[in-house]
N, C-alpha and C positions, 0 to 999 in steps of 0.2 A: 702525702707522698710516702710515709714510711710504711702505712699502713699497706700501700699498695705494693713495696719492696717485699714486704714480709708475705702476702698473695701472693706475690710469686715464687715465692722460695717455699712457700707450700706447693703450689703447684709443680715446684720442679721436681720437691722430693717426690711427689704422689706418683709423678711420671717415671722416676725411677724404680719405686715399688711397684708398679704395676711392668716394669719393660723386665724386673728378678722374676716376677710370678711367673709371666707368660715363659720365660726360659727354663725355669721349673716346675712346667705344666706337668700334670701328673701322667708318670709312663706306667701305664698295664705289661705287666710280665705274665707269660701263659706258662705255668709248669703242667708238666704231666706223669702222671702215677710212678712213681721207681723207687720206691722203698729199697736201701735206709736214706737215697737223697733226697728226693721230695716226695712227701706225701701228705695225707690227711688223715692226722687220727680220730678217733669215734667220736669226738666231738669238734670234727672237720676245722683241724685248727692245722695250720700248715709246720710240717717238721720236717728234718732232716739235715745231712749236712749240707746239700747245696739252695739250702734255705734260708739257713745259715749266715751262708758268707752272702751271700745275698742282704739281707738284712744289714748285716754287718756293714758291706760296700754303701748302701742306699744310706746309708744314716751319716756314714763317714763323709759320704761326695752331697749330702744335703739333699736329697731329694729326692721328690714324695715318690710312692708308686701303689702300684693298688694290683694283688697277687692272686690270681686263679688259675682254677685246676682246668683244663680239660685233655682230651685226648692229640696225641702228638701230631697225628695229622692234620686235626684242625687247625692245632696251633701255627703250621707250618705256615699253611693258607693262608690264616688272621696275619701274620707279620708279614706276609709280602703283598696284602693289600692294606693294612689301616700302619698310617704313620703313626711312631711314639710306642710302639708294641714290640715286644722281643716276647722269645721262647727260653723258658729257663731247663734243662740245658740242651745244646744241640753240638754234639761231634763237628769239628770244623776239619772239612775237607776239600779238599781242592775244586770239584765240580759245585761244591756250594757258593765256595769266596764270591763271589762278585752278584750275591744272589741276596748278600744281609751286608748289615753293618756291625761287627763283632767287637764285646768286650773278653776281653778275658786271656788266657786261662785263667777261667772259676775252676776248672776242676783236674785235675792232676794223676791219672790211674794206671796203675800198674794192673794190666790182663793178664792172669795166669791159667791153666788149665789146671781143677781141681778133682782131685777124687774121695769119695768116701773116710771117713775115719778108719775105719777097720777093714779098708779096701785098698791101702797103699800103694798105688801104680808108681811106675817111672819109666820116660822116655826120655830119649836122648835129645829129639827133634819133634816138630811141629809131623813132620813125613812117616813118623814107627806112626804117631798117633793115628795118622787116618782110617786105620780100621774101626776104633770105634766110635758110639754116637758121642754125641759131646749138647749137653744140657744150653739154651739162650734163652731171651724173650724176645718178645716183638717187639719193632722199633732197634735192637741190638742192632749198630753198625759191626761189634763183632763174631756177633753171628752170619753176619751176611761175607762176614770176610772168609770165615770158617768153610762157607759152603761155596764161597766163590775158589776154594783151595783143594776142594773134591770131597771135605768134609758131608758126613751126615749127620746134619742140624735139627733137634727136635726144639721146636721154640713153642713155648708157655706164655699163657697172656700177659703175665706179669713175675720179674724174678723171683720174687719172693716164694713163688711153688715150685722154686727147683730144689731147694736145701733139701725139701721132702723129698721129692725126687729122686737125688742124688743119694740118699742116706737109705731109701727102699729100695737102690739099684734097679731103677727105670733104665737111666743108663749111667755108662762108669765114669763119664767125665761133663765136667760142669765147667765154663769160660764164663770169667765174673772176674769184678776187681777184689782184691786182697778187701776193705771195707765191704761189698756188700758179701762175698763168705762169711765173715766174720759175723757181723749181725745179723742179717737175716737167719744164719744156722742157728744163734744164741737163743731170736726169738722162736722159731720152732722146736728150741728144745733138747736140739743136734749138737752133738760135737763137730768143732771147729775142723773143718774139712781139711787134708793135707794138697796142701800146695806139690803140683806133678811139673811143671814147666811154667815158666813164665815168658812171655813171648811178645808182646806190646807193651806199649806206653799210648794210652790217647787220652788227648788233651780239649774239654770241651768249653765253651762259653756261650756268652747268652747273644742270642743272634735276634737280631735288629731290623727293624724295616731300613732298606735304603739309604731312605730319604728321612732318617729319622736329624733330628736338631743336633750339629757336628759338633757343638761346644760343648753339650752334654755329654755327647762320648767320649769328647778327650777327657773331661774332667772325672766321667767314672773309670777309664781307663787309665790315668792317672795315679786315681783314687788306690786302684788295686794295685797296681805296683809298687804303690806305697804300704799297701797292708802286707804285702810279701816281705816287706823289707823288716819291718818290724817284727815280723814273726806273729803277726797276729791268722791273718790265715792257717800259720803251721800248726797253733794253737787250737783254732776249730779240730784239725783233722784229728789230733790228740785224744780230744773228746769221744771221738768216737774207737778208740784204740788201734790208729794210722798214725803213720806216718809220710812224709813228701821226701823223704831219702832213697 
C-alpha cells in the first residue's frame, strides 16, 4: 500500500513536469538584419540592443526560445502561419493589431531628421523639409510614412549604408533613431551626425502568431513591465549611449 502511495505521487509530480514543459515549449523568434538592433556579427552570433532585451525578457520570464535571422518578409509570413513564432521587431500599428499577438514595447525611439556633421541643416517643420531627399531602408515603416507625406524617400537595403551616404552627401537628410545615428556613424568612422528636427516616437514589439499559448504572453508581457520598472531595460539602452527620456 505505501509503496503504491508513493507510485503515485511519482506519477503526479511527472504529470506536472511534463503539463511546465509543454507550456514552455520552445518559441522561435525570427529577427531580421537592422544593425545596431539586431544582427549577426562575422562569427553570426546574434547582437544588438533589441537582442538584448530580448534575452534579457526570455531569461527573466523562464523561457526557452531559439533565435534566427531571416528576411522581414518572410518572417511576417512564418508568424501568421506557424504557432509559437514572433518577429523580433515589428512597428505595431493599427492595420496590424488584430493580425498578431503582441509583447512589448521592446523598443522605444525617438525619429529624428539628421544631417551631416559639417552640413548643419535646420527646419522649423516636417513641411520646409519636403524639398529635400531624406536617407531610410527598406522595411522602414518611417520611410514609408515620409513618402506617404510627399517626401522623396531614397531607401537602402540596410541602414547601416546610409551614415556613408549621409556624410558623402548622397542626400542631405537621413530619418533614423537617435541609437542607430549614433552607432552605425561611430562604426563607419563618421562623425556623430547633427540631429535637424525630431518628429516621432514609434514604439515596436515582438509580434506573435494569434493563436500563440495566452499564459505565455501574459507572463512575458508581465515580464517586461517588470524590467521597466526596475530600470533594467533603461540600463540596456545606456549601453549603447541612449536613453528612454
Amino acid at each position: 500500500m505505501r509503496g503504491s502511495k508513493y507510485g503515485l505521487t511519482a506519477l503526479l509530480l511527472l504529470s506536472v513536469l511534463l503539463s511546465s514543459t509543454a507550456l514552455r515549449a520552445e518559441l522561435t523568434v525570427l529577427a531580421w538584419e537592422r544593425e545596431p538592433l539586431s544582427y549577426q556579427d562575422h562569427n553570426r552570433q546574434a547582437q544588438g540592443l533589441a537582442v538584448d532585451i530580448l534575452k534579457l525578457l526570455m531569461e527573466q520570464a523562464g523561457e526557452p526560445y531559439r533565435l534566427r535571422f531571416v528576411p522581414l518578409n518572410r518572417a511576417i509570413r512564418a508568424v501568421k502561419l506557424k504557432p509559437e513564432t514572433c518577429v523580433l521587431l515589428l512597428e505595431r500599428r493599427q492595420e496590424r493589431e488584430a493580425q498578431f499577438s503582441w509583447v512589448g514595447p521592446l523598443l522605444v525611439s525617438r525619429i529624428s531628421l539628421y544631417s551631416a556633421a559639417d552640413n548643419p541643416l535646420s527646419f522649423a517643420s516636417l513641411e520646409v523639409a519636403k524639398e529635400f531627399t531624406v536617407l531610410s531602408h527598406m522595411g522602414s515603416g518611417v520611410g514609408d510614412y515620409l513618402q506617404g507625406m510627399g517626401f522623396t524617400v531614397d531607401y537602402s537595403n540596410h541602414n547601416g549604408l546610409n551614415a556613408d551616404k549621409l556624410a558623402r552627401q548622397r542626400a542631405p537628410l537621413w530619418a533614423t533613431s537617435e541609437i542607430s545615428a549614433r552607432v552605425l556613424s561611430q562604426r563607419a568612422g563618421i562623425k556623430a551626425p547633427h540631429e535637424v528636427l525630431p518628429f516621432m516616437t514609434v514604439m515596436e514589439a515582438m509580434a506573435c502568431h494569434v493563436g500563440s499559448d495566452r499564459l505565455r504572453q501574459e507572463r512575458l508581457q508581465t515580464t517586461l513591465l517588470a524590467l521597466y520598472r526596475t530600470g533594467q531595460i533603461q540600463a540596456l539602452y545606456a549601453r549603447y549611449g541612449v536613453s528612454l527620456d
